[in-house]
C-alpha positions in Angstrom: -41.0 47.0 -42.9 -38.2 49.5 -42.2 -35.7 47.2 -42.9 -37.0 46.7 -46.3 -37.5 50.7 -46.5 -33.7 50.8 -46.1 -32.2 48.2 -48.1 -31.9 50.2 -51.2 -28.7 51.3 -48.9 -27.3 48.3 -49.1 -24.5 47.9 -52.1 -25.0 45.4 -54.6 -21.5 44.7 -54.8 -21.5 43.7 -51.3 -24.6 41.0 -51.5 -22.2 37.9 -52.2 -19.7 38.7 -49.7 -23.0 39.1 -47.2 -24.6 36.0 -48.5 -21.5 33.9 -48.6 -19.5 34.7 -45.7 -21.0 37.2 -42.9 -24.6 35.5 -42.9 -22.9 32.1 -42.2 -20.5 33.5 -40.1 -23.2 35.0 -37.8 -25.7 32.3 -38.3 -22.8 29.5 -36.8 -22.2 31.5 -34.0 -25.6 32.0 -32.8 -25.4 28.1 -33.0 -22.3 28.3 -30.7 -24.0 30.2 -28.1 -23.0 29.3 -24.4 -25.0 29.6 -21.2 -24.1 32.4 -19.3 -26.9 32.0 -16.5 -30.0 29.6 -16.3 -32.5 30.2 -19.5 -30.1 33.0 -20.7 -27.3 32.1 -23.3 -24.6 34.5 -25.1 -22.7 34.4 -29.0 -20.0 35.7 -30.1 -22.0 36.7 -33.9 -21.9 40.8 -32.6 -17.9 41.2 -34.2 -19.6 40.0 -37.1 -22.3 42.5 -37.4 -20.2 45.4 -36.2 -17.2 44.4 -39.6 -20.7 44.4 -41.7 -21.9 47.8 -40.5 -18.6 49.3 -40.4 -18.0 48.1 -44.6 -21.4 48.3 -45.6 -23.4 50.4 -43.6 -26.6 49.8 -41.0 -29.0 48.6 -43.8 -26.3 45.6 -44.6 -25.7 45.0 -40.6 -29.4 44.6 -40.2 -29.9 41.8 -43.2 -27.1 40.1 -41.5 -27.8 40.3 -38.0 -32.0 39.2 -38.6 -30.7 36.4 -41.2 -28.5 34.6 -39.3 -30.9 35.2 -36.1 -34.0 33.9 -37.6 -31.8 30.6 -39.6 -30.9 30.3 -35.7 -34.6 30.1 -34.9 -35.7 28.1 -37.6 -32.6 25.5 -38.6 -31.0 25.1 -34.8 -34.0 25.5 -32.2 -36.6 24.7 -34.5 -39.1 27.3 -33.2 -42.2 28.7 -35.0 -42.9 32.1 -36.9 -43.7 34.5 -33.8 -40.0 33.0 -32.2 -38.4 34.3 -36.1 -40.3 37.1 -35.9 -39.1 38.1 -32.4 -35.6 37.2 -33.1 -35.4 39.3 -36.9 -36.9 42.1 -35.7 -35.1 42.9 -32.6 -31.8 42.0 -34.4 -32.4 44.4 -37.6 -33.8 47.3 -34.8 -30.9 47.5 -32.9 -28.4 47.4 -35.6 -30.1 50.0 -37.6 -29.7 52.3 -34.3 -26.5 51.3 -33.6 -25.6 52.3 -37.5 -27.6 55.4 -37.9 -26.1 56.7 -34.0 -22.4 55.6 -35.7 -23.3 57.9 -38.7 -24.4 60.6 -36.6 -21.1 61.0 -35.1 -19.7 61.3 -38.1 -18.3 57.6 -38.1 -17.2 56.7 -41.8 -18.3 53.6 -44.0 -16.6 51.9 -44.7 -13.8 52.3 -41.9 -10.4 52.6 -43.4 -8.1 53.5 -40.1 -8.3 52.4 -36.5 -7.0 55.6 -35.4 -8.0 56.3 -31.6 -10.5 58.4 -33.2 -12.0 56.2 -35.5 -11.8 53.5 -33.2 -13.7 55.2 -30.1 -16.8 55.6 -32.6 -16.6 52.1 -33.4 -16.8 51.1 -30.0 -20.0 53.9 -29.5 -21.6 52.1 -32.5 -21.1 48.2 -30.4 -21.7 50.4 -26.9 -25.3 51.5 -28.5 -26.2 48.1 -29.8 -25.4 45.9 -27.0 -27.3 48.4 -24.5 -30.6 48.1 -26.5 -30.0 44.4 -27.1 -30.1 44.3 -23.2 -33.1 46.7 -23.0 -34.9 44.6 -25.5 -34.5 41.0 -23.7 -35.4 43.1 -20.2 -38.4 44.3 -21.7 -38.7 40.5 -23.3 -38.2 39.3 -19.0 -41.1 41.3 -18.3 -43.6 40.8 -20.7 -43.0 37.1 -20.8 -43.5 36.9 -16.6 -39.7 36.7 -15.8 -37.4 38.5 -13.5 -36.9 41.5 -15.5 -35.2 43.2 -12.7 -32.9 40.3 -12.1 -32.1 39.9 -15.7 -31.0 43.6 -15.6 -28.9 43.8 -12.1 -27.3 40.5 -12.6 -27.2 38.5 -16.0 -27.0 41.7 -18.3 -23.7 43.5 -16.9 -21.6 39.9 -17.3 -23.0 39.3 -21.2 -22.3 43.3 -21.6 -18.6 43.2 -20.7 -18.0 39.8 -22.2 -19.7 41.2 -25.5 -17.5 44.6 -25.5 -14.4 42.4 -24.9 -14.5 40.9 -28.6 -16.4 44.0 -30.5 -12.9 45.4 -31.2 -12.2 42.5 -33.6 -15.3 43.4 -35.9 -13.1 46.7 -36.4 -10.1 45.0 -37.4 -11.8 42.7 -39.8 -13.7 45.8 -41.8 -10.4 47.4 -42.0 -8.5 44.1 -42.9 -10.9 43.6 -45.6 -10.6 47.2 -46.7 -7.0 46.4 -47.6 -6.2 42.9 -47.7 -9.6 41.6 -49.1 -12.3 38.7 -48.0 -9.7 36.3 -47.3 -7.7 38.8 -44.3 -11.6 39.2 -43.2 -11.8 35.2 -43.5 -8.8 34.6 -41.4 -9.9 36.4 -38.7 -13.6 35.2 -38.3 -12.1 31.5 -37.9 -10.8 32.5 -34.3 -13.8 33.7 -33.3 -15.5 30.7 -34.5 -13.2 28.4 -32.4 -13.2 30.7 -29.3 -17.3 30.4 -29.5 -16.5 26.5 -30.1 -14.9 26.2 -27.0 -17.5 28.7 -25.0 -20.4 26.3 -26.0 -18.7 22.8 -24.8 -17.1 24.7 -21.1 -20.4 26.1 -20.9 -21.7 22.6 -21.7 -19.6 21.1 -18.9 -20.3 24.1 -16.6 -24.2 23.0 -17.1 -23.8 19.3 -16.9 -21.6 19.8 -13.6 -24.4 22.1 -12.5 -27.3 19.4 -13.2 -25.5 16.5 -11.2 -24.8 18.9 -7.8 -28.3 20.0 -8.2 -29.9 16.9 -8.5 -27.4 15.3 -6.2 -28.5 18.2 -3.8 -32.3 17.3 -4.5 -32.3 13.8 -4.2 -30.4 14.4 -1.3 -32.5 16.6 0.4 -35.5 14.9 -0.3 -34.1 11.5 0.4 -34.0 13.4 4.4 -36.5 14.7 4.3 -38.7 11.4 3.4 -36.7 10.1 6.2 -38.1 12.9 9.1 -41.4 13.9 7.4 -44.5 11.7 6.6 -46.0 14.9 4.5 -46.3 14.8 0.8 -46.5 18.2 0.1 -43.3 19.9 1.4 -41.5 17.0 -0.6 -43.1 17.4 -3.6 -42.1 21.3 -3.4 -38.5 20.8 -2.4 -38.2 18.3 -5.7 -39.9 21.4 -7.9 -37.1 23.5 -6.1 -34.5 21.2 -6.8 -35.4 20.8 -10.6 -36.2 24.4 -10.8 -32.5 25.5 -10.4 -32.0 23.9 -13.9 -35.1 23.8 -15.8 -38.1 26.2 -16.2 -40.3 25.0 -13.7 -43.0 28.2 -13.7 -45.5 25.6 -15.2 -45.6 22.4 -12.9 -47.9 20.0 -12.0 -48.2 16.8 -9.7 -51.3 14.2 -9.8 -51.7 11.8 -7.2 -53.2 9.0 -8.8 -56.2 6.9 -6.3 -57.4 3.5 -8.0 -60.5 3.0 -6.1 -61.6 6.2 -6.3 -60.9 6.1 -10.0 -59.4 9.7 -9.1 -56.2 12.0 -10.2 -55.6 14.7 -7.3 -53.3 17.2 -8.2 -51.4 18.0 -5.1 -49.1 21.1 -7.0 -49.9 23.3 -9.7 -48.0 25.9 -10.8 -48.6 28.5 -13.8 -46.0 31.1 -15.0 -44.6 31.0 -11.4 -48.3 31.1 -9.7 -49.2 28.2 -7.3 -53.2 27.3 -8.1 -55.2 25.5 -5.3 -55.4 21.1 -5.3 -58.1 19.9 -7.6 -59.4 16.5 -7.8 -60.5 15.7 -11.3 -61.8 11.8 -12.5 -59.2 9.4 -13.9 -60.1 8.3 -17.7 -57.2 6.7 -19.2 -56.1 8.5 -22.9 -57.3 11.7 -21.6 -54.9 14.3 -20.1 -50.9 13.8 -19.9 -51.3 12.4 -16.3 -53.8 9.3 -17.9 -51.3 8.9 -20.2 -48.2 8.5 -18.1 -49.7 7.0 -15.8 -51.4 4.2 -18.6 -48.1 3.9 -20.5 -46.1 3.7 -17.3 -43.1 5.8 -19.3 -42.1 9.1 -19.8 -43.3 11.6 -22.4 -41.0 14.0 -23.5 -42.9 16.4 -26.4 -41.1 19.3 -27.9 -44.1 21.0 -30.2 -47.1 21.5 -29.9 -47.6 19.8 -32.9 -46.1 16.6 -31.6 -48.5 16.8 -28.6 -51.7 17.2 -30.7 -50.5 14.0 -32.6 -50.8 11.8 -30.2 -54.6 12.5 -29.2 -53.8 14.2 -25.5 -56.7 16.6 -24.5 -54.1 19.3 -22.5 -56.1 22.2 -21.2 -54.9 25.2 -20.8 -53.2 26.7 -17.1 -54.3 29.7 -15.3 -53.0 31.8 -18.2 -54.9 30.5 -20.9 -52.2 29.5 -23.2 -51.4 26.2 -24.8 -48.3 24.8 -24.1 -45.5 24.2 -26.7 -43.5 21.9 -25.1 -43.8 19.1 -22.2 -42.1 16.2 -20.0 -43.7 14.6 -17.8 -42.6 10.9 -16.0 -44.0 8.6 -13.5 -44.1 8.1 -9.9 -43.3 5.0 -9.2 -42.5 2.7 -6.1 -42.7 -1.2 -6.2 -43.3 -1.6 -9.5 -46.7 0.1 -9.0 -47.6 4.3 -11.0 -49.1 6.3 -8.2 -48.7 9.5 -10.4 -47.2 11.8 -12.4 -45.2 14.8 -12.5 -44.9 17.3 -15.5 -43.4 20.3 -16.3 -44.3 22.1 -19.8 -43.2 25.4 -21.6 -45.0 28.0 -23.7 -41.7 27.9 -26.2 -40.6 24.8 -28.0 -37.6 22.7 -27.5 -37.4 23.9 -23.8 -36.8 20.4 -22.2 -33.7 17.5 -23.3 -33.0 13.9 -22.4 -31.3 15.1 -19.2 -33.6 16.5 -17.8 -36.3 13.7 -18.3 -33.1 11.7 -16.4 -33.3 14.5 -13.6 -37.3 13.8 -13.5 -37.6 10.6 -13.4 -35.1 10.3 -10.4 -37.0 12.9 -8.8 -40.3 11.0 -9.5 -39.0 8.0 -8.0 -37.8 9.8 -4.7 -41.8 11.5 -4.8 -42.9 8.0 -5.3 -41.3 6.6 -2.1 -42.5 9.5 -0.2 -46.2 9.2 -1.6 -45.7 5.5 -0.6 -44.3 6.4 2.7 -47.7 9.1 3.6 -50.0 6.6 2.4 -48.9 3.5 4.7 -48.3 6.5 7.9 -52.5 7.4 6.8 -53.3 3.8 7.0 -51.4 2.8 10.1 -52.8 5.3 11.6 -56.9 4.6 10.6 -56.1 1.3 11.5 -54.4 2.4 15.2 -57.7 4.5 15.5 -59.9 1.5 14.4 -57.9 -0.7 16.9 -58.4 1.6 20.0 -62.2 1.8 18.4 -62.4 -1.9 19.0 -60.3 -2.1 21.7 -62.5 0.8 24.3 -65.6 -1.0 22.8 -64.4 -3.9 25.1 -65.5 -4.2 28.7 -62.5 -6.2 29.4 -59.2 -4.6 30.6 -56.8 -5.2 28.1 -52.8 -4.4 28.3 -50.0 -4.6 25.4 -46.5 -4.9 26.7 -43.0 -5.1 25.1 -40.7 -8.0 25.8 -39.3 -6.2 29.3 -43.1 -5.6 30.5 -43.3 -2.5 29.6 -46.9 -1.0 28.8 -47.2 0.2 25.0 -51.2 0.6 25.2 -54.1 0.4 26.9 -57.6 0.3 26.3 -60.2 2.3 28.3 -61.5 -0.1 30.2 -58.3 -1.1 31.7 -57.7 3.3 32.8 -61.1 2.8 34.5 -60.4 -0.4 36.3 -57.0 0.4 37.9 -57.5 4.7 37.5 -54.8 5.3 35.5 -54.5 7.0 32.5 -52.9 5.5 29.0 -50.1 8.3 29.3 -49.2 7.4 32.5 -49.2 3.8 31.8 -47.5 3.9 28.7 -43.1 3.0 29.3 -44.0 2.1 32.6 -43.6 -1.3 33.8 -46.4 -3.8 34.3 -46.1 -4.9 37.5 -46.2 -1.0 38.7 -49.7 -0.5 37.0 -51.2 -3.9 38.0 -49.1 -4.6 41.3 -50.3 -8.2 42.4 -47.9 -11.1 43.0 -49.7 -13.6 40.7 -48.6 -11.0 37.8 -45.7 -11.1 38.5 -44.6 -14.6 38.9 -46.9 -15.2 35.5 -45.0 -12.2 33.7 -41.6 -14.1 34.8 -42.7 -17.0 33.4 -43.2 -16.0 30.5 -40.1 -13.8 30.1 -38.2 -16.8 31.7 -39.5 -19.3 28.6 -41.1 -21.6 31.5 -44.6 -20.7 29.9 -44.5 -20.7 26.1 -48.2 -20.1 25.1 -50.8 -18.2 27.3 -50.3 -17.9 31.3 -53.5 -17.6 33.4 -53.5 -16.1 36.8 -56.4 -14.5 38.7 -56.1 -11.1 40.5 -58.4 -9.9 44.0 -58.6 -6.3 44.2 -58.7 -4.4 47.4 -62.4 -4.2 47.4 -63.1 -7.6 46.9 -63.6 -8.1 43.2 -61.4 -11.2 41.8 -60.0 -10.8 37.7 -59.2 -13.6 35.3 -55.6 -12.2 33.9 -54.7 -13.9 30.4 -51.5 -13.1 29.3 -50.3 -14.0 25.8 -47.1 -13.7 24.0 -47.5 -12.2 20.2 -45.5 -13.3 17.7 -44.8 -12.2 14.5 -44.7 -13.5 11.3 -41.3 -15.1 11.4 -42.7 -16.8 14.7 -40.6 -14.6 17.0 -41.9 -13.2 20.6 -42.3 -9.2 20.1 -44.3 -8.5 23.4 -47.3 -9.9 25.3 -50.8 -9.1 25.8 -53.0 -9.0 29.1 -56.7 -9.0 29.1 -58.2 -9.0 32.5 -62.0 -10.1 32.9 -63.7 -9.2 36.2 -65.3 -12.5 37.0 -66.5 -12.0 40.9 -69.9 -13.0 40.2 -68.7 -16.5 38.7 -66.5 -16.6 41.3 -68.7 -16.8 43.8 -70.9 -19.1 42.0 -67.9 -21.2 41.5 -67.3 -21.1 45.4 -70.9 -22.0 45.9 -70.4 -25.0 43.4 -67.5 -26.0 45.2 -69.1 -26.1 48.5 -71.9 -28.0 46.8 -69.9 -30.5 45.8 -67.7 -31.1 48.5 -71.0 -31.4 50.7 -72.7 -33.5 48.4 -69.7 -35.5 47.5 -68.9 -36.2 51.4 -72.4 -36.9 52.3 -73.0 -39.1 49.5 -69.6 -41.0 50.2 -69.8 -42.1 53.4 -73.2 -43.9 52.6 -71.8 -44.9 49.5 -68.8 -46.8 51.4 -71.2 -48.5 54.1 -73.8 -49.8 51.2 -70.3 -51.1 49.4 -68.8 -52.7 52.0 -71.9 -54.6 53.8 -72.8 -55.1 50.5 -69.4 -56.9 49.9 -70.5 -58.8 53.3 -73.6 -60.0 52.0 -72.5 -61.5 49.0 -69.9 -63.0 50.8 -71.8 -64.6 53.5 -74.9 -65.7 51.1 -74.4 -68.3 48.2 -76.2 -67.0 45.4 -77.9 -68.5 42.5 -76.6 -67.8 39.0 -78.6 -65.2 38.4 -78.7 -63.8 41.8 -74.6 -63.3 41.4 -75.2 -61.7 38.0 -77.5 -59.0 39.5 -74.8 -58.7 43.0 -72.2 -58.2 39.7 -74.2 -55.5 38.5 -74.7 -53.9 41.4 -71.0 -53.7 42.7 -70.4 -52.1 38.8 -72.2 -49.5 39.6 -71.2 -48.8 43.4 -67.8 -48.8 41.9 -68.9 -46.5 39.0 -71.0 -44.0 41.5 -67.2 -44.1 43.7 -65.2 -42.8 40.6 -67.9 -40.7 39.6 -67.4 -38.5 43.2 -63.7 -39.6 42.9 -63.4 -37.4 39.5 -65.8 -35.2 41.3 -63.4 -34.1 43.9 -60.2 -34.8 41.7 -61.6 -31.7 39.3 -62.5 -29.6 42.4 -59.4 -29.7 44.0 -57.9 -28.7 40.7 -59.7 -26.1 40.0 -59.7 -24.6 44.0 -55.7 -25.4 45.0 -53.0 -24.1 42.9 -50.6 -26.9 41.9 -47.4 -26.8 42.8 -44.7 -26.1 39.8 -41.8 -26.5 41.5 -41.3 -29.9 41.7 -39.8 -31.9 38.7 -41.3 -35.1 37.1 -39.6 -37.5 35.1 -42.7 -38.0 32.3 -40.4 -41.1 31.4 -40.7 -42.8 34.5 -44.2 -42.0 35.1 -45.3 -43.4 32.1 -43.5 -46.5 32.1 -45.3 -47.1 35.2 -48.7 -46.5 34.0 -48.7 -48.9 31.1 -46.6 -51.4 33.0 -49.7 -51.6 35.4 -52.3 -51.7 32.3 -50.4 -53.8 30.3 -52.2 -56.8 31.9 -55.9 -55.6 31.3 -54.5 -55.3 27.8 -53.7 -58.6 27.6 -56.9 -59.8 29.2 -58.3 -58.1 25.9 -56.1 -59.5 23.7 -54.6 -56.4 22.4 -51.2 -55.5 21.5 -50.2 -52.7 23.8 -46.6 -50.7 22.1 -44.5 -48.5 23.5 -41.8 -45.6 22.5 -40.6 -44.1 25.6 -36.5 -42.4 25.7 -34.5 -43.9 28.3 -33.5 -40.7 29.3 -35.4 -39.0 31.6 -37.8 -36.0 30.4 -38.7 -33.8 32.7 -41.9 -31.7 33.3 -42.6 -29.2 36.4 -45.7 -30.3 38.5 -48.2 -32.8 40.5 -46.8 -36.5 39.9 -50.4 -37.5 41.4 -52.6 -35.5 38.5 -50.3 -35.6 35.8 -50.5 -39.4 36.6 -54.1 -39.5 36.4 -53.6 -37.6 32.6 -52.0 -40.5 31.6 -53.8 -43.3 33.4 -57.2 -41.3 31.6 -56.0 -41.4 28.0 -54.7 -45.3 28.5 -57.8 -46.1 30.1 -60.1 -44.8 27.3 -57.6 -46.5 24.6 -58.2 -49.7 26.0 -62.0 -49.4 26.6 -62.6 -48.1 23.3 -60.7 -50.7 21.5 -62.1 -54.1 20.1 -60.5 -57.3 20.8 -57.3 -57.9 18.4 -56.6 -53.8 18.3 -53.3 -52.1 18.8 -52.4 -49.1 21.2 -49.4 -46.5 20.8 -47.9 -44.9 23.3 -45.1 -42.6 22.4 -43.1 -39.9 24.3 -40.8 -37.5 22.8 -39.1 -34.0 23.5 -39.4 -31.4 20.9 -38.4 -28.2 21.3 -38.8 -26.9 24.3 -41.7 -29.3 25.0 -42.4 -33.1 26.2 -44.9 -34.5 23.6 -46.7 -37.2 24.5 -49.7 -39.4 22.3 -51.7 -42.2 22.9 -52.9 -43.7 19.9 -55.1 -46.6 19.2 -57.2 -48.3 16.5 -60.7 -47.9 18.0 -64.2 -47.2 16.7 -62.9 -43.4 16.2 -65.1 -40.3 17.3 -66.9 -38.6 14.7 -65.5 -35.0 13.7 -68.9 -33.6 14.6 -68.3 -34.6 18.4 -64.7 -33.5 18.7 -64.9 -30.2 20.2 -67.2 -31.5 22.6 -65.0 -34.0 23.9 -63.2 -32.1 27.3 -66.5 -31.0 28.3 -67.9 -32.4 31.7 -70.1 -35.1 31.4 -69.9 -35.4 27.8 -69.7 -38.7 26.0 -70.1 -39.2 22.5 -72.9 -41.9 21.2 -72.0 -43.8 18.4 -72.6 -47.3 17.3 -69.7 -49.1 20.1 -69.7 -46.8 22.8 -73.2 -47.7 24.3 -71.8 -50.5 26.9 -68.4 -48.8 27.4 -69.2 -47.9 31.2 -67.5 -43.8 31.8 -68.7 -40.8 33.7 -67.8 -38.3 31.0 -65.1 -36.9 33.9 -62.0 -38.2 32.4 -61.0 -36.0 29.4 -62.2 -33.2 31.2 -59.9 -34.0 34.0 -57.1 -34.6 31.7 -57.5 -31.2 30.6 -58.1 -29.3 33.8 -54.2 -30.6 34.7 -52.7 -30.3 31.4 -53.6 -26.5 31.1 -52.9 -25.5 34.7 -48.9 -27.3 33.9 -49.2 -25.0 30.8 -50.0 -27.2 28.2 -52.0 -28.5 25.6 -53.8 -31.2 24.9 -55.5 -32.6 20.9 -57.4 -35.3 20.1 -57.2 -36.2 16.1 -59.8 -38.8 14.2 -61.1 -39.7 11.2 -64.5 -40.9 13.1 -64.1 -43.9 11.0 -64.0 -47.4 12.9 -60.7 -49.4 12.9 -58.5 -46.5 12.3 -59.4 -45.2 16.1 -58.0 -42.1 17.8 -55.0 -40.4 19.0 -54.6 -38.3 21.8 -52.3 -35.9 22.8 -50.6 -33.4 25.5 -47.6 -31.5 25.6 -46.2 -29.9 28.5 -43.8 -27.2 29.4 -40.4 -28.8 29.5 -37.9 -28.3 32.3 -34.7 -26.4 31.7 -31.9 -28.5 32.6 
């Protein structure tokens, strides 16, 4: 209104000169403006102004200066009414002061010398104006939540002295035009145009330098960060930090997006420069900027309100109750999976470019990996706790070592049995926690590659209680050793049953043999001596079959004791090629006497196996036996022997009734035998597999059996053994 009061003062005469030349001239360099500090940008339209007001008077500098400020507003940034508003009224105030205070010195319009005079009233009049300009955007600062105080100390004396620099050329172009015309005033606008020109791209530069240190510096810092810290928060505020030194970051907000909770959390909030507590709000996709981004999987970059509106986003108001104007926000992402969002939004439009949705995003990304990073640390860790859960709930004592023996954990029950505690176990070795020979030697083993599965060792305590020690190597998933685990069973009451067993049958066993040979052999006698009818010799037949079967029955009896009560002796080597040559050169013939067709694949080259000659001769004289018994007339038996890896392989194969799948893991149990159609007259004490396996695991091996259970395509058997290291 009071410019309109006073623009009767303006000379008619002077309206196209204003309208064709000043007003553009002022409205391109408040285009050309440059950045002076972050948010805050200078021009170089004040000359401008000052040659109107000095020609024309304060009514004519205030048109000018509102005009080519609100075209600014409107035509450049594109802002809305209260923005033009702003901009023309604090542009007409201040040069109607500046005028009026020129005037009331007694400065003359229009200015005809630059006497000394002349000129120092000139430089009041720009001296007044660019004071209150820097009054005006202080008061602007505060109102608006900014640092006023800042603005004032730091940012307002550079734009002061750079603006008092050029005002002295607005007093040559008034008097220039006084006597040379438009086209002297003309001449000399151009150079301020191209000095502006070249204020806007440096300061360009100077900002785009600025934007790559400081996101270098971000990404930077949070890339370390992530690497020392396994919180989310503390990231997430150095990346607003990092951002903040080039964009307006006073409204800023992260979600954390959780899929099965169907939840957005957000971790940051941040309105007009205040932080707001975490909320946790339900995830519904197409409603709120974080559903969005996080449904589209892209950016959003939204300069209006307007443009926001149009796409349907509900976006509720912050802490201050206003609507924002402007918004980017991009995606966390990590693996090709959103686990959030980040946005940062104004309450003036236009406030956010391309490069700074570059700046984001790479932000984002880093925020992402962390996110990633906390959220694997949270579930290793519930999944440590549920493993020590599972791990005390067991009453067996149970150890996890590295590769050199050295305790990594321990459960509760092993602290109790041996009274030490989990930190004083842990980095210590083994064999000082549990020291006991037998650990050792197993432990060594192990390490040594002499054992390459499970060694099994027991322990007697001090006070008399005896442990089962298992120890395992774990692999992982490449197949490659990583550390062992011990589990430790206290088993003194079996193992005194055991001993009482073993008493039991070494009494029995030597109280029934010793009968058993004097029945046999005056048995043997009598026949001998009497000459028996036909079927008198078929029932003396019979009866020898069974004092024969009753002799291997306590044979296998003592064989498995023995086993199971002497330790077997590793240390000698065995040639597995030699042995079992032997054993099916001696069967070969009761093969024959079958009529079946006995093959063999045996190396030349010796293989050799640590161990008992005497049991492991038994193992294979057990699997040949059953392959021959088990076989009709007109079959074919396989035995093969082979190295592979660092094991000796070696199968026995044959085309036998078969044993049904339902029997199979029965088969090494004592005194089991399976009863199928084939196997009723097949004479057996159920001893043998059970024997084969009693030697084949206490050499360190394994033994298989594989079948179809259907007749003709019979059985195969097999065992590897630890190999010996040449």
């Amino acid at each position: 209104m009071a410019l309109l009061s006073v623009s009767h003062q303006v000379p008619l005469t002077a309206i196209p000169l204003l309208a064709l030349v000043f007003v553009p001239a002022t409205w391109a360099l408040h285009s050309l403006s440059f950045r002076i500090h972050r948010g805050i940008y200078h021009s170089f339209e004040g000359p401008i102004c000052l040659a109107c007001s000095l020609l024309f008077g304060p009514a004519a500098a205030a048109w000018v200066a509102a005009l080519g400020a609100a075209l600014n507003e409107i035509v450049m940034r594109r802002r809305g009414a209260p923005f033009v508003a702003r901009s023309w009224g604090m542009f007409a105030l201040i040069w109607l002061a500046g005028g009026y205070a020129y005037q009331a010195i007694g400065g003359e319009v229009p200015l005809t010398r630059l006497e000394a005079l002349e000129l120092g009233r000139a430089f009041f009049l720009a001296f007044v104006v660019a004071v209150l300009n820097r009054l005006v955007m202080t008061l602007s600062h505060r109102l608006q939540g900014l640092p006023a105080l800042d603005y004032l100390t730091r940012t307002a004396p550079r734009t002061f002295l750079i603006e008092m620099a050029v005002m002295p050329s607005g007093a040559a172009m008034a008097v220039a035009h006084v006597y040379t015309g438009p086209l002297a005033l003309t001449l000399l606008i151009l150079p301020l145009l191209i000095v502006g020109f070249l204020a806007q791209r440096l300061g360009q530069a100077q900002e785009t330098l600025e934007r790559q240190v400081a996101a270098l510096d971000a990404l930077s810092r949070a890339g370390m960060f992530i690497g020392s810290s396994q919180e989310l928060r503390p990231i997430l505020d150095l990346i607003r930090e990092g951002i903040g030194q080039l964009i307006d970051t006073s409204n800023f907000w992260v979600a954390i997006y959780e899929p099965e909770q169907q939840e957005l959390i957000y971790e940051v909030i941040y309105d007009e420069g205040v932080r707001y507590p975490s909320v946790r709000r339900p995830y519904r996709p197409g409603e709120g900027v974080a559903a969005w981004i996080i449904e589209h999987r892209r950016p959003l970059l939204l300069h209006t309100l307007e443009e926001i509106q149009s796409l349907g986003i509900v976006l509720p108001t912050g802490g201050s109750g206003k609507m924002a104007e402007s918004l980017l926000g991009v995606p966390m992402m990590v693996k090709g999976k959103v686990v959030g969002a980040i946005c940062t939004q104004s309450y003036t439009p236009f406030a956010f470019t391309e490069e700074d949705q570059e700046l984001l995003m790479a932000l984002a990304n880093q925020a992402a990996v962390a996110l990633e990073n906390a959220r694997l640390f949270r579930e290793i860790e519930r999944n440590r706790e549920y493993l020590r859960t599972v791990l005390d709930s067991v009453d067996h004592a149970i150890v996890v070592t590295s590769l050199d023996g050295r305790v990594r954990l321990v459960n509760r029950a092993m602290e109790v049995l041996f009274g030490v505690s989990e930190q004083e176990a842990i980095g210590r070795p083994l064999t000082e926690i549990v020291p006991h020979a037998s650990v050792s030697e197993a432990i060594q083993h192990l390490m040594n590659g002499e054992s390459t599965r499970e060694e099994t060792t027991e322990i007697e305590l001090s006070d008399g209680r005896v442990l089962v020690a298992h120890l395992t190597p774990v692999t992982d998933d490449r197949g490659e050793r990583i550390g062992y685990v011990t589990t430790m069973a206290d088993v003194s009451a079996l193992h005194q049953l055991s001993e009482l067993k073993s008493r039991m049958i070494r009494i029995a066993s030597h109280d029934l043999r010793n009968p058993l040979h004097l029945a046999k052999g005056f048995f043997e006698v009598l026949v001998e001596d009497l000459k028996l009818a036909g079927h008198q010799e078929q029932l003396a037949s019979r009866v020898m079959k069974n004092l024969q079967a009753m002799e291997r029955l306590i044979d296998n009896l003592l064989e498995l004791e023995r086993i199971e009560a002497t330790r077997i002796a590793r240390d000698t080597p065995v040639d597995m090629s030699e042995l079992v040559r032997e054993v099916v050169q001696e069967h070969r013939f009761r093969a024959e006497m079958k009529r079946l067709r006995l093959w063999t694949d045996i190396p030349e080259e010796p293989l050799l196996v640590k161990g008992d000659r005497h049991l492991l001769t038994q193992v294979v004289v057990n699997l040949l036996d059953n392959a021959i018994k088990y076989t009709p007339s007109g079959g074919e038996i396989w035995v093969r022997l082979w190295l592979e890896g660092d094991e000796v392989i070696l199968t026995v194969q044959d085309t036998g009734i078969g044993i049904p799948k339902e029997a199979q893991p029965y088969l090494f149990e004592q005194f089991y035998r399976v009863h199928q159609p084939g196997a009723e007259k097949v004479a057996g004490t159920g001893l043998g597999l059970s024997l084969v396996q009693a030697v084949v695991r206490e050499h360190g091996g394994r033994v298989w059996v594989e079948s179809e259970g259907v007749p003709g395509k019979g059985s195969l058997f097999g065992v590897a053994l630890p190999a010996m290291k040449q």
